[in-house]
C-alpha positions in Angstrom: -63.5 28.7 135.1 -61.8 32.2 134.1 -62.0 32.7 137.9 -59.6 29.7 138.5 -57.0 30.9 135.7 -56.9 34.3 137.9 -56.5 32.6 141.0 -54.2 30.4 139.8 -51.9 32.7 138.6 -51.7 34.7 141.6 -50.2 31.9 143.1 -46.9 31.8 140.9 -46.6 28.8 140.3 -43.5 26.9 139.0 -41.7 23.8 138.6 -40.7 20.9 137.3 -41.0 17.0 136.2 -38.4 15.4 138.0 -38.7 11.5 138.0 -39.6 9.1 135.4 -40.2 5.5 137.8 -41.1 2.0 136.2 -41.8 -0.6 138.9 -42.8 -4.1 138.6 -43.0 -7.0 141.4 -43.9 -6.4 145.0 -43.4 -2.3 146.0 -44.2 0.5 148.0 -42.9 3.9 147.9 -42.5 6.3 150.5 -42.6 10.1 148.9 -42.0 13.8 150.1 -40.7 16.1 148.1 -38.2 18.2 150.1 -36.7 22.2 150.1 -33.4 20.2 148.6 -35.5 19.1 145.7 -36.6 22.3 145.2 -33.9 24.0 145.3 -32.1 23.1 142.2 -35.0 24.2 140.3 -36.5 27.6 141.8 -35.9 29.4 145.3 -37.7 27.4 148.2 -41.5 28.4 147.8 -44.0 28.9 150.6 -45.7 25.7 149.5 -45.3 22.7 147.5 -47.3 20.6 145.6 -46.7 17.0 144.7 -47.4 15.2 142.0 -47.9 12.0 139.6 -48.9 11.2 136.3 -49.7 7.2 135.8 -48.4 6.8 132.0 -49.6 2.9 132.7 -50.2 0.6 135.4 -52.4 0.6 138.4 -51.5 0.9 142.1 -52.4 2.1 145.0 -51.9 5.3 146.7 -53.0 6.8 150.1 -51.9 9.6 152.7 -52.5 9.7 156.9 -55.9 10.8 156.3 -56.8 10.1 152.2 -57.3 6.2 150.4 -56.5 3.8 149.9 -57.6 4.9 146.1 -56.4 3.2 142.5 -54.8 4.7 140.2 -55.2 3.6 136.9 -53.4 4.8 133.1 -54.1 8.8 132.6 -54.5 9.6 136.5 -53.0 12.1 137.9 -52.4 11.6 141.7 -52.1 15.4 143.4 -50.8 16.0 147.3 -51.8 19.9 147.6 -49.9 20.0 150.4 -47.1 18.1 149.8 -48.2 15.5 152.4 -45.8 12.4 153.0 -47.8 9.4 150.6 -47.4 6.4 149.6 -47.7 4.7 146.3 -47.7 0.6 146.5 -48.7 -1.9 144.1 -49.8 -4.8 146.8 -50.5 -3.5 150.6 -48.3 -4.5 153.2 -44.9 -4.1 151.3 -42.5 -2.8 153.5 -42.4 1.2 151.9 -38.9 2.2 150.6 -37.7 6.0 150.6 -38.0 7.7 147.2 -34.9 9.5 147.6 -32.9 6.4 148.2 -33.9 5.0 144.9 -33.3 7.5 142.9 -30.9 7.5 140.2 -29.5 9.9 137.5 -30.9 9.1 134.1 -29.0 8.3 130.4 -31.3 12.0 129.3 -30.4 13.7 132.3 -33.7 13.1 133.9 -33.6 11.2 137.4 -34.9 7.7 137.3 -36.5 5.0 139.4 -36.2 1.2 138.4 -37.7 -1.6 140.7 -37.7 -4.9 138.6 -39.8 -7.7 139.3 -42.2 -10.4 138.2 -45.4 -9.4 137.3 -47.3 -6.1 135.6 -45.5 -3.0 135.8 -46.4 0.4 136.2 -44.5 3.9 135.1 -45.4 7.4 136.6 -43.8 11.1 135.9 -43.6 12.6 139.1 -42.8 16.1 140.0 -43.9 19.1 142.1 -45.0 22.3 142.0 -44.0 25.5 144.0 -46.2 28.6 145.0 -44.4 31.7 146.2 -48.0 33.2 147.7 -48.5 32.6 151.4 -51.9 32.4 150.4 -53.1 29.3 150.3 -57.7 29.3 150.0 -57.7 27.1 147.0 -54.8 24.8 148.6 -56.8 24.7 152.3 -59.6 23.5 150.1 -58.4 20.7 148.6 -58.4 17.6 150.1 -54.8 15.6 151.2 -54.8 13.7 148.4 -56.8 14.1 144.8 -56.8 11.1 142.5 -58.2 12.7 139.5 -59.6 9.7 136.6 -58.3 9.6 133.1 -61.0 11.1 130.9 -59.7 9.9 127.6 -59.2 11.9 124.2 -57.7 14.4 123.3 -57.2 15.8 127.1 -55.1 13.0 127.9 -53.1 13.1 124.7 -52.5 17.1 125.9 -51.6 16.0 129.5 -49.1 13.2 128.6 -47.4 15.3 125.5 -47.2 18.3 127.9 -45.4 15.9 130.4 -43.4 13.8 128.1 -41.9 17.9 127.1 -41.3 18.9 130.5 -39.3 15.8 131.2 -37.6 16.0 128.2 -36.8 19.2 127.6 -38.1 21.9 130.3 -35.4 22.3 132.2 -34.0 23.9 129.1 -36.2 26.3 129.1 -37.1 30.1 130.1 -38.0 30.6 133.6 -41.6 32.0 132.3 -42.1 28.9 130.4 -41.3 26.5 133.3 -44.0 28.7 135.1 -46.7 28.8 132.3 -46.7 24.7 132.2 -46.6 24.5 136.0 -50.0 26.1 136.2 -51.5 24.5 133.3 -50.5 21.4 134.8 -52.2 21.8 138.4 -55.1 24.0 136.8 -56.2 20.9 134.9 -55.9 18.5 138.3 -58.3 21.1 139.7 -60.5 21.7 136.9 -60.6 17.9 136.6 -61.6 17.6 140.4 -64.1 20.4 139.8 -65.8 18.9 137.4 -65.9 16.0 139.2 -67.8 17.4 142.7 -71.4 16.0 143.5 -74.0 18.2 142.7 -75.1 20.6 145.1 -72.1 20.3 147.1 -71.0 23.3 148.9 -67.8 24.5 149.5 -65.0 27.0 148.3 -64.3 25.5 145.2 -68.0 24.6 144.2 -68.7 28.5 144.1 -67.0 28.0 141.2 -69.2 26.4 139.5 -71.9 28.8 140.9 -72.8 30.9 137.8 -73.4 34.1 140.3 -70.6 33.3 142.4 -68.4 32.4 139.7 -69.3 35.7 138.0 -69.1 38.0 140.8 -65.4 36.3 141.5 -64.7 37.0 138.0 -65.4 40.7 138.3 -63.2 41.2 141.6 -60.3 39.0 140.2 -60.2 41.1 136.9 -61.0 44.8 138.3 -59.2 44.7 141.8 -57.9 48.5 140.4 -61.5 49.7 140.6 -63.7 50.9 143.4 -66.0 47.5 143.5 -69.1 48.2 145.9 -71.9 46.0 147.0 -74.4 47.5 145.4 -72.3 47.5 141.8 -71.7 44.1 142.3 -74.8 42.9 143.0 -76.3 44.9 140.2 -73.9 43.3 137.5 -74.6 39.9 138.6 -78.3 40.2 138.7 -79.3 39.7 142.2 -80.4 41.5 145.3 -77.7 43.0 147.4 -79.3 40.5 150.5 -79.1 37.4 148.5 -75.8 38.1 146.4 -74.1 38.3 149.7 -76.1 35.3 151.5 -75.2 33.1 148.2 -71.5 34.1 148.1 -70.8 34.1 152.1 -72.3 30.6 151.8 -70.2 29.0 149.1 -66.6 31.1 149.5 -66.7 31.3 153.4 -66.9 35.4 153.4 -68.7 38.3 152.3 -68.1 39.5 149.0 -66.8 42.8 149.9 -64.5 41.3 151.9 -63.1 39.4 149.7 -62.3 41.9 147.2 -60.3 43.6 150.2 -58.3 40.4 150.5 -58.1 40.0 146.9 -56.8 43.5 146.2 -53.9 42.9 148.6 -52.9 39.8 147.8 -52.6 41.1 144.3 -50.5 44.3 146.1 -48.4 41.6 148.1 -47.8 40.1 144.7 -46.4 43.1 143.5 -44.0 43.8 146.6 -42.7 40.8 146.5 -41.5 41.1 143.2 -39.3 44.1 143.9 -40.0 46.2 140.6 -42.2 48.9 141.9 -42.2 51.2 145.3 -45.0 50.4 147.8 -46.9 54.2 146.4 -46.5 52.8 143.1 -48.0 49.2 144.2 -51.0 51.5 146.5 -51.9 53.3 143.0 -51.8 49.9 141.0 -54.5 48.0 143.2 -56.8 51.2 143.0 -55.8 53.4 146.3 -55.8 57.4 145.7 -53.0 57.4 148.7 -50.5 55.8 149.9 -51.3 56.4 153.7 -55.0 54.4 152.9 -53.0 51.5 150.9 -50.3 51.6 154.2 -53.5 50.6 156.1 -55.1 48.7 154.4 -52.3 46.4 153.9 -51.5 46.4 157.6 -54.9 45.4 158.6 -54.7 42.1 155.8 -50.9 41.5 156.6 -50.5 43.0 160.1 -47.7 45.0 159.1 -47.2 47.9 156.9 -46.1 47.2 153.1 -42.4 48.5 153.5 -41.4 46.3 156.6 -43.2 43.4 155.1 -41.4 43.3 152.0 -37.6 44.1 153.7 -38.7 41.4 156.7 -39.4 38.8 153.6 -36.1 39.7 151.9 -34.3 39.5 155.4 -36.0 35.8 156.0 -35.0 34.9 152.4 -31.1 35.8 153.3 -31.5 34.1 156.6 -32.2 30.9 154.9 -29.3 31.2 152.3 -27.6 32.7 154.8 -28.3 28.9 157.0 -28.4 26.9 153.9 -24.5 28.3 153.1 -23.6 27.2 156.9 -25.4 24.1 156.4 -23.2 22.9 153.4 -20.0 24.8 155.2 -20.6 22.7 158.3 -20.6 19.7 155.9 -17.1 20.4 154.4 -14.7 18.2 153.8 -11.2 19.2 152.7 -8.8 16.8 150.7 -5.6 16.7 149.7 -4.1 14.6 146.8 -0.9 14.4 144.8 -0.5 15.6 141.1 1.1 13.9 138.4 4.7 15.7 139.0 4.3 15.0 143.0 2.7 18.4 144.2 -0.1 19.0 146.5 -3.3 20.0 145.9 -5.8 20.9 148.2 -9.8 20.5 147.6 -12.9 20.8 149.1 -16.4 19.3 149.1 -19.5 20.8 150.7 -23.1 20.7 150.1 -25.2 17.0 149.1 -26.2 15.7 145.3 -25.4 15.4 142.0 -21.0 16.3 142.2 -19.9 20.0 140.4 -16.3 20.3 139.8 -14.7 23.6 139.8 -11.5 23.8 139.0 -8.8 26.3 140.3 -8.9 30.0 140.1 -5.9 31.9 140.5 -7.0 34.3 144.0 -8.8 31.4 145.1 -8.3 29.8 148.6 -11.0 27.3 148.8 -10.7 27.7 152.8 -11.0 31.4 152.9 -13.1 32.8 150.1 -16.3 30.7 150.3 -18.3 33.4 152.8 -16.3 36.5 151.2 -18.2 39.1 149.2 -16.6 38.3 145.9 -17.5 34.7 145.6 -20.1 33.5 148.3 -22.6 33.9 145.9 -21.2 31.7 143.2 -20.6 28.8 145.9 -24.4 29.5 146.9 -25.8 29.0 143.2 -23.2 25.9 142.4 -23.5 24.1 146.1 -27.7 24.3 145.7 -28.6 21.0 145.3 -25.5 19.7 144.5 -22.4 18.5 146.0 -19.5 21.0 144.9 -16.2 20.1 145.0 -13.5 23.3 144.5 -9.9 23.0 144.4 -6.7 25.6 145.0 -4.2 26.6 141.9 -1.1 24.9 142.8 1.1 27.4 144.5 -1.7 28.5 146.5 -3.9 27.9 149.6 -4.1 24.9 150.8 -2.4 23.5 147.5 1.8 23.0 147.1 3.5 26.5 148.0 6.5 25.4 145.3 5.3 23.1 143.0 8.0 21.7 140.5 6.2 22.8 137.6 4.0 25.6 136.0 2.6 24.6 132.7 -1.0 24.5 131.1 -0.2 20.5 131.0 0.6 20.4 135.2 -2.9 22.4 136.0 -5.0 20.1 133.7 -3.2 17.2 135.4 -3.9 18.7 139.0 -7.8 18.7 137.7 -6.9 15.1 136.7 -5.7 14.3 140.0 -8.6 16.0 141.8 -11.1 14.1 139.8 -9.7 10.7 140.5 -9.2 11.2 144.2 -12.9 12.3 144.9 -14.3 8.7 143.0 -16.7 10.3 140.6 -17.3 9.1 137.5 -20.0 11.7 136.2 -20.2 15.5 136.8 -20.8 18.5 136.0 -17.6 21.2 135.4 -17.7 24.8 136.2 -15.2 27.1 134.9 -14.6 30.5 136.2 -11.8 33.1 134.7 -9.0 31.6 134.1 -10.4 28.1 135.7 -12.6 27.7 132.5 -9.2 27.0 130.5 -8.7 23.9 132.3 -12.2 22.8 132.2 -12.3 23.2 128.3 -9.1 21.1 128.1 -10.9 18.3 130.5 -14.4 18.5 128.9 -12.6 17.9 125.6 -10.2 15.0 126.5 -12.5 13.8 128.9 -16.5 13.5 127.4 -17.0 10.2 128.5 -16.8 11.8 132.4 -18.7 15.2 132.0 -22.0 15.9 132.1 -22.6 19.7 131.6 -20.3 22.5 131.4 -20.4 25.9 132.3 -18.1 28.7 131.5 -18.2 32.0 132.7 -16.1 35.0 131.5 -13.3 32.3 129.8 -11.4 32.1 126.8 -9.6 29.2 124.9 -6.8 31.6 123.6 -4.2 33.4 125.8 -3.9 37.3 125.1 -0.8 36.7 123.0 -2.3 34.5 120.7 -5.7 37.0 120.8 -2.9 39.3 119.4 -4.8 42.6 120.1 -2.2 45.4 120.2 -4.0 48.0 122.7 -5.1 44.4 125.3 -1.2 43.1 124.6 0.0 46.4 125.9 -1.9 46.7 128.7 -1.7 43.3 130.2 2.4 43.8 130.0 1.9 47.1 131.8 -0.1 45.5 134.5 2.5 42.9 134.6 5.0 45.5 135.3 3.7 47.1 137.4 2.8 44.0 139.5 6.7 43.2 139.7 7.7 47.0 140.7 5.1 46.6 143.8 5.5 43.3 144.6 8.0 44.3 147.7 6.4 47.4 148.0 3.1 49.2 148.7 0.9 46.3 147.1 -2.5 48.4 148.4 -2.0 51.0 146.2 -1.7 48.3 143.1 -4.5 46.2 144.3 -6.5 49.3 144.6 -5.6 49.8 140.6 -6.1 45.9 139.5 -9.1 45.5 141.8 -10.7 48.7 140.0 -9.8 46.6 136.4 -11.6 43.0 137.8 -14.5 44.8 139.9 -15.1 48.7 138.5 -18.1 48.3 140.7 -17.2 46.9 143.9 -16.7 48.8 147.4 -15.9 48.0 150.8 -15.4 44.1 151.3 -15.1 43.1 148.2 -11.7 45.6 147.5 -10.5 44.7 150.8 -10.7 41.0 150.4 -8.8 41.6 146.9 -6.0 43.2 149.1 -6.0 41.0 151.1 -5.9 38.0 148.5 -3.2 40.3 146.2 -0.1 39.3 148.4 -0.4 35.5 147.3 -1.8 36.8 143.6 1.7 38.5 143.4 3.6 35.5 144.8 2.9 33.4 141.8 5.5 32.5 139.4 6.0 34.1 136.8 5.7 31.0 134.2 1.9 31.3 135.2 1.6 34.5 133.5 3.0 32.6 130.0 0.7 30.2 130.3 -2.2 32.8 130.0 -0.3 34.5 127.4 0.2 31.3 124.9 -2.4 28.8 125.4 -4.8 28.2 122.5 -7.3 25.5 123.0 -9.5 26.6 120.1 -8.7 23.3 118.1 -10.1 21.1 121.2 -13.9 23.1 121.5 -15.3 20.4 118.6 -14.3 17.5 121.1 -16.7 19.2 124.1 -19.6 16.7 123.8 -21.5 18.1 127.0 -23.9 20.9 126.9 -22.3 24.0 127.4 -23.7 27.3 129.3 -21.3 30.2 128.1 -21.6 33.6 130.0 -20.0 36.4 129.8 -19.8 40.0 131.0 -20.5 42.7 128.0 -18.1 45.2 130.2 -15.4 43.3 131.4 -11.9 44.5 131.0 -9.8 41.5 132.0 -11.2 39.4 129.4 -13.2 40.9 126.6 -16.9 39.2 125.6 -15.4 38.3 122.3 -13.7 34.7 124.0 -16.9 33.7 124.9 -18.6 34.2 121.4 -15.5 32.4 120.3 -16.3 29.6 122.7 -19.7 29.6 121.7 -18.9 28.8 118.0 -16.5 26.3 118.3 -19.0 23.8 121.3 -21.7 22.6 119.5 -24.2 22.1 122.0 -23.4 25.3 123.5 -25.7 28.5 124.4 -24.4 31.7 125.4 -25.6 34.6 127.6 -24.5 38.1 127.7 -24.3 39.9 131.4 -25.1 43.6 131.3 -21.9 44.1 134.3 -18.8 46.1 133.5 -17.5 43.6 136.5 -15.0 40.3 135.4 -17.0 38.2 137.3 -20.5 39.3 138.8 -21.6 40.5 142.1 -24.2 39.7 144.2 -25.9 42.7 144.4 -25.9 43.9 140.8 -28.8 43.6 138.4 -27.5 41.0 136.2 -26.9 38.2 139.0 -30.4 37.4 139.7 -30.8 36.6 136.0 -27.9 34.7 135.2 -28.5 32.9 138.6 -31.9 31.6 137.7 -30.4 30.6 134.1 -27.5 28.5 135.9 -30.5 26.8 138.0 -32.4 25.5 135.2 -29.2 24.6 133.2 -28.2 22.2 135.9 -31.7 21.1 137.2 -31.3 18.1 136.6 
């Protein structure tokens, strides 16, 4: 079974236990997972996997072409390729959409509750996502495995391993999330193995096929070598004729053949992960040059290994690249009334659980969605959720002259925001100088917010930080700001754009130009209220979990307020950026990372 470990973990694996349902009475389920349920947990994979685990119970459960079959306590119910299914507990009931049912959960974990008389039945379900466009062991499976409980200490492993993910595994490192994922499905299959009719042929009965199994094992473990027929046959103990007669039967090819295949799939692998040059992949899957790897790989893949890594990074940003227009077709902008009688403008795009964001200063939630600087962040907080944003008062869409600028009248526009939109639970995401007033609401608020995430924020203004050297400097800016405010802002923009984004080029600088002459049009009281403000004596009333992040480099707001935040939220974790940028771009090394941390912070 060493073979099935390999192959499994060439399929990169990952996901996620999503559901926890209890039904009782007269039901029928309709399930699918979709690319939206995916999405809060990992990038859209080539294929998905659905699954169930029966904790107790029995029902029924059957696909287009597979059952009606039984499950029973300790099955798990597998749909390799994510067929539409349904689970029932008495045919005939009229079959109700999962998604409609579902529910957010007390732990954070969705639910499903159908009440009713009789016995009842509860399930973990979840899915799994391959980012392989192979798909042999898939293909082989049938539409729907119903794999029997077995008893001891297997079970107990299975449930336990379960009961964890649900619990706690979207907590978790990404490698961890992975690492389950194929354990999970590897023991579905093993089960299902173990479980074939003797003498059964097939791909996945070579596996049991102690020649077979140990001629895979060879090409699976030394793809880097120069495998031949005749070495093959030799370490396997059979004849050349009958080694390749045996494994042509069972696996559906010749054996040198498939160690071709192998060999790139293990070199697609590699490109697709980005790390390494196509000459560095040809060496690591046993080519002497890179012109013989080049065709090789265009023979398996029909392209050479170059354009078929940038053509799967183009298709990837054509569907975030859709998925952003998707949600931006969907937008709906809002305007309510603060508690001193100004205006403030919001929007809400995208579908699921609500993420609040409250106002940054050279925001215009209109305007600054698809730019440079910030489509990115709107990408990772609109996937999978429904993300409502709102404008500072005095800016965009919000009151041009609002009666009032005080660290009280922003929190109140939050307020305002909040009650207007009808949601009772969320999650709250502060950016900058936006995570000030979604400290002050997470602390006065609990009760209404779920998770909190802070990035590059502070609880004390730079007067009360009280640094000489960052005092001096921010009053120079400030300045500096008022000499060019009638003047030639570029050339100041050019300076303070340098300060926020040391990295940036192009778009980004000229969107902060652009953005500079409202920046500068800002009254001045704003600038105290980042001076003074000091919500350190608040953190210890922040019941939600907290993500903190910051960048090690910036230079508007030094990593320091984040450790500060860190030690004063209690159920807080925090994560250092390697960027010398205030907030993170796309393109730079540390977004990917922090990206895929955000995800599995708020998968669920």
């Amino acid at each position: 079974m060493d073979v099935l470990t390999d192959i499994l973990s060439s399929m990169r694996l990952n996901g996620g236990v999503v559901i926890d349902a209890e039904m009782a009475g007269d039901w029928c389920i309709s399930s699918q997972f979709t690319a939206e349920d995916c999405a809060a947990f990992f990038p859209t994979p080539v294929h998905v996997i659905g699954y169930h685990y029966v904790r107790s119970g029995r029902f029924w459960v059957e696909t287009d072409e597979e059952g009606p079959l039984e499950a029973g306590p300790g099955c798990i119910i597998l749909v390799p390729r994510n067929e539409r299914h349904l689970l029932y507990s008495k045919a005939g009931t009229p079959p109700m959409d999962g998604h409609e049912l579902v529910s957010p959960g007390p732990s954070g974990m969705s639910n499903i509750r159908i009440s009713g008389e009789g016995e009842g039945a509860q399930i973990y379900c979840g899915f799994l996502g391959s980012a392989s466009p192979e798909n042999a062991l898939l293909q082989s499976l049938p539409s729907l495995l119903l794999i029997g409980s077995q008893g001891g200490s297997r079970d107990d492993w299975l449930e336990s391993s379960l009961r964890f993910a649900a619990e706690e595994l979207r907590s978790a490192p990404p490698e961890v999330v992975a690492r389950l994922a194929e354990l999970l499905f590897g023991e579905a299959v093993r089960r299902y193995i173990e479980s074939l009719p003797e003498g059964e042929g097939g791909w996945l009965a070579g596996l049991r096929d102690p020649v077979v199994a140990r001629a895979l094992a060879i090409i699976h473990s030394r793809y880097r070598e120069a495998i031949d027929i005749n070495g093959l046959s030799r370490e396997v103990g059979l004849s050349r004729s009958a080694l390749a007669e045996r494994f042509t039967a069972l696996i559906g090819e010749p054996p040198m053949r498939y160690c071709a295949r192998w060999r790139m799939r293990m070199a697609a692998n590699m490109l697709r992960d980005g790390r390494q040059s196509s000459s560095n992949v040809a060496y690591e899957v046993g080519f002497n040059s890179e012109a013989a790897f080049t065709r090789a790989f265009k023979r398996e893949y029909g392209e050479p290994p170059a354009t078929w890594r940038r053509r799967l990074a183009n298709e990837a940003s054509a569907r975030q690249s859709s998925a952003r227009e998707q949600a931006k077709a969907g937008e709906r902008v809002g305007y309510c009334r603060s508690a001193d009688g100004a205006q403030i403008g919001w929007s809400a795009m995208g579908e699921g659980f609500p993420m609040l964001q409250p106002a940054v200063w050279f925001h215009h939630v209109e305007k600054d969605w698809n730019t440079a600087a910030w489509r990115h962040w709107v990408e990772a907080a609109v996937e999978g959720r429904r993300l409502i944003r709102s404008d500072l008062r005095g800016v965009g869409l919000s009151d041009p002259r609002p009666p009032r600028w005080t660290f009280d009248a922003l929190v109140e526009d939050f307020e305002a925001v909040v009650d207007d939109i009808g949601e009772e639970r969320f999650d709250v995401f502060g950016l900058s100088h936006g995570a000030l007033v979604a400290i002050a609401y997470a602390a006065r608020h609990p009760e209404r917010v779920r998770k909190l995430v802070l990035v590059d924020g502070y609880a004390e203004g730079f007067g009360v930080r009280g640094d000489p050297d960052e005092v001096k400097r921010r009053e120079t800016l400030l300045r500096m700001g008022y000499a060019y405010r009638d003047g030639d802002r570029e050339v100041f923009g050019r300076m303070l754009g340098a300060l926020y984004w040391p990295d940036a080029r192009g778009e980004v600088i000229d969107w902060f130009n652009e953005r500079l002459v409202t920046i500068m049009g800002l009254n001045e009281s704003l600038q105290e209220v980042f001076r003074s403000v000091d919500l350190r004596g608040e953190l210890a009333s922040i019941s939600a979990e907290t993500l903190i992040a910051h960048s090690r480099g910036d230079r508007i707001i030094p990593h320091g307020c984040s450790e500060v935040l860190a030690a004063g939220i209690a159920d807080s974790r925090f994560m250092l950026l390697e960027s010398g940028n205030h907030m993170l771009l796309g393109d730079e090394p540390a977004w990917p990372a922090f990206a895929q941390e955000l995800r599995a912070f708020l998968s669920h």
